[in-house]
N, C-alpha and C positions, 0 to 999 in steps of 0.2 A: 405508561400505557403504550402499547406496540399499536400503529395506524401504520396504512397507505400515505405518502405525502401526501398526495392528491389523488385523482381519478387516474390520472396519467404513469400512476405511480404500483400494481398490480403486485400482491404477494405473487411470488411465482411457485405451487407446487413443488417440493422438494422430494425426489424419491433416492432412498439412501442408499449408498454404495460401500463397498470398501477401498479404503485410501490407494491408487496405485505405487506401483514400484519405480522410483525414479532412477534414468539409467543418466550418464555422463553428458552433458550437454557442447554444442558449440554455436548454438545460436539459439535467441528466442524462437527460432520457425522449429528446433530441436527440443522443443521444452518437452516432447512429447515421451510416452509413457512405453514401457514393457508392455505388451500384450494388445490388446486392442480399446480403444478409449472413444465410447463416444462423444464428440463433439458436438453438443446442442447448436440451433444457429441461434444469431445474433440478431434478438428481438428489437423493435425501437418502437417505443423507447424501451430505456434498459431498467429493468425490474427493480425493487427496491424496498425496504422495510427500514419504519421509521419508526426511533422511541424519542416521544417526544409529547409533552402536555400541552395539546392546544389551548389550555387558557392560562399557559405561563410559561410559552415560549422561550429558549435560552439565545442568547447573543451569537455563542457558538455552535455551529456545528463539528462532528468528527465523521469523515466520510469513509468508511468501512470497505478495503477489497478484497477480496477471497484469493487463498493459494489453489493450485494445481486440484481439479478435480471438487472440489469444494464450493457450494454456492452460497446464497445470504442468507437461508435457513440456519444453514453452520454456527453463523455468529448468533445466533438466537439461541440452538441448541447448548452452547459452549459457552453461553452466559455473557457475552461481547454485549448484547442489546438487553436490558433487564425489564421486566414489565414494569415497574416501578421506574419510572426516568429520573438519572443522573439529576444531581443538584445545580450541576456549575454547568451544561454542557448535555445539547440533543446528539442523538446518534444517529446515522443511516447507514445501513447494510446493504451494500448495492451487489445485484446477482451478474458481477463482472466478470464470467467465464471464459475460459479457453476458446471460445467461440469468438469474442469479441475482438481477441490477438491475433487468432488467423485471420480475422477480416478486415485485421487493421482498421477498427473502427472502436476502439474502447475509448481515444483521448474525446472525438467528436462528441460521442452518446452520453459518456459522463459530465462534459461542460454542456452539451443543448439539457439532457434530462435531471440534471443531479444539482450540477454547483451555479447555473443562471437562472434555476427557479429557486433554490435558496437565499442567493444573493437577493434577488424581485421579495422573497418573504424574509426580509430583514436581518435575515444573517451579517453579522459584521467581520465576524470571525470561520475561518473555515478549516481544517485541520485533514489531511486525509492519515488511512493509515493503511496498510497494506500486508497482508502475510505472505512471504515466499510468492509464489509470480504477482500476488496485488503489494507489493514492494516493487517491482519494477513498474506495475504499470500507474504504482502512485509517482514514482518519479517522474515516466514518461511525460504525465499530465503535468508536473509541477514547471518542466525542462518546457512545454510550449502554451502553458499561461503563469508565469511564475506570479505574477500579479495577481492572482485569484484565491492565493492559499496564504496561511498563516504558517504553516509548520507540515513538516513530512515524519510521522511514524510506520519505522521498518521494524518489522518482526521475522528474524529468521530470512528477510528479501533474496531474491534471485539477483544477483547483479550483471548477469550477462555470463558469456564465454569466458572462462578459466587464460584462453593465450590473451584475450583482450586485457586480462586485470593482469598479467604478466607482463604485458606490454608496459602498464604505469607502473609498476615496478620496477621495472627495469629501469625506467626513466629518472628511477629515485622517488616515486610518487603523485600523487596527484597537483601539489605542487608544484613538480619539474617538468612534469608531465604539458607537451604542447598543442593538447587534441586533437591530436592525427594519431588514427590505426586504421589503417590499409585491410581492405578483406574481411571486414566485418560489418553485419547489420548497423543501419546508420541509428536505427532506435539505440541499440546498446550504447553508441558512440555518444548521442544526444546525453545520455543519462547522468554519463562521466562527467561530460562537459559543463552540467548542469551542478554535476557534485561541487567539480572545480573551485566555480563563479560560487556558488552558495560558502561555500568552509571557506574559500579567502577571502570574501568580500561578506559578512552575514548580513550588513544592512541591507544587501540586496535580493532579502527574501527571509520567511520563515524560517527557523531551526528545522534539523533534521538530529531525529534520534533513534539509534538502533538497539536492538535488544534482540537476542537469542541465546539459546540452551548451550551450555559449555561441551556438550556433545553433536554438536549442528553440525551437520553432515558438507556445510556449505560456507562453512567458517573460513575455510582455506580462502578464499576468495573476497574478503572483509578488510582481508591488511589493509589498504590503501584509504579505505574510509573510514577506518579505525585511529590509523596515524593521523590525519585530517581532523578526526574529531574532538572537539570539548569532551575531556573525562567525563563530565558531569551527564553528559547526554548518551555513554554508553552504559549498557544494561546487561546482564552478564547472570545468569543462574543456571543451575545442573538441569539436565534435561536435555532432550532430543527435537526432532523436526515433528512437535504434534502441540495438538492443541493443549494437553495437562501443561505443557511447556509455556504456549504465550498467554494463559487466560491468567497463572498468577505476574506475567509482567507487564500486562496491561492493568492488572491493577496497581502495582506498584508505579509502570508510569502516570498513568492516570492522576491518581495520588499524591506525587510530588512535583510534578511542573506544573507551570501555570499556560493550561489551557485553556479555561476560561477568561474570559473579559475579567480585569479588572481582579483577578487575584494573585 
């Protein structure tokens, strides 16, 4: 059954667009589009749509960010949130747009409105996941409450500036790598850093797993977290930067890790 979390918790009107044209980036403030894009502003609290049976509430939740242009209608359309709720595991689709990045206000909105009223309603487990820019901005969240999440799913993620992720390469990788880069957004730098600690230390936080289309237009920029990661946790199917691409690998992750409590 698709609800409001709460009162605080407002479907947001969705009016549909077509996907913009992504040009080369060099920084998250670059994420921006060909042509003209409007930029909604950043409501608070921050929108939200929840599948979820309130009289049988699951242990976990899986907290839902949208890519470039795309709000939390999207994952409703694209079959991400199902009217029928998940067996093992609630979902929330949160309307974390472009809006929220340039206001540098996505990490605050999403821990006051999203994961510390989940937590308050008995959430044990928390999971975020992220498509192309909500893959970076689920990291960003993870990088400054790591304590708050159980696991980070990347679909297709943005990972920052192309010389940034040149830079850990260069280094020999994330491993050799001493988290210094000079001349870039400190969010990007945060993100790495955050990778780092996670894949050489995993006690020290949830799994991180990625998945995207064997023609992902932004694959070039994965080496280093690809090398880092557990075979098992990478995801790999034919397809492109769209949604027919991540709805059959979220089911497939879904599916076979243990995301819920207890299985």
């Amino acid at each position: 059954m698709l609800n409001d979390m709460d009162a605080r918790f407002p479907s947001d009107p969705i009016r549909r667009h077509s996907r913009p044209t992504p040009i080369r980036v060099a920084s998250l403030a670059l994420l921006a589009f060909a042509g003209c894009l409007f930029i909604p502003p950043a409501r608070a609290p921050i929108p939200s749509i929840l599948a979820a049976d309130p009289e049988a509430r699951q242990k976990t939740l899986v907290v839902m960010l949208p890519g470039m242009g795309d709000r939390a209608a999207d994952f409703v359309e694209a079959g991400f949130v199902e009217t029928d709720p998940h067996p093992d595991f609630d979902v929330i689709a949160v309307d974390a747009h472009f809006g929220y990045y340039t206001e540098r206000n996505l990490v605050p909105r999403l821990h006051e409105d999203v994961i510390v009223p989940a937590l308050a309603r008995g959430y044990e487990k928390i999971w975020l996941l992220g498509i192309s820019m909500g893959g970076f901005g689920s990291l960003l969240y993870a990088s400054e409450y790591p304590n708050e999440i159980s696991g980070v799913i990347l679909l297709s993620p943005f990972l920052g500036s192309p010389g940034l992720i040149r830079q850990i390469e260069a280094a020999g990788g994330l491993e050799s790598w001493n988290g210094a880069a000079d001349g870039y957004d400190e969010h990007e730098i945060a993100i790495w850093r955050w990778l780092k600690r996670q894949l050489s230390d995993p006690a020290s936080g949830g799994p991180v797993i990625l998945g995207y289309g064997r023609s992902e237009r932004m694959a070039r920029t994965y080496g280093p977290l690809i090398e880092a990661l557990d075979p098992s946790r990478l995801f790999r199917i034919p397809g492109r930067h769209e949604w027919t691409t991540w709805k059959p690998l979220w089911a497939t992750i879904s599916d076979r890790l243990p995301i819920a409590v207890g299985r």
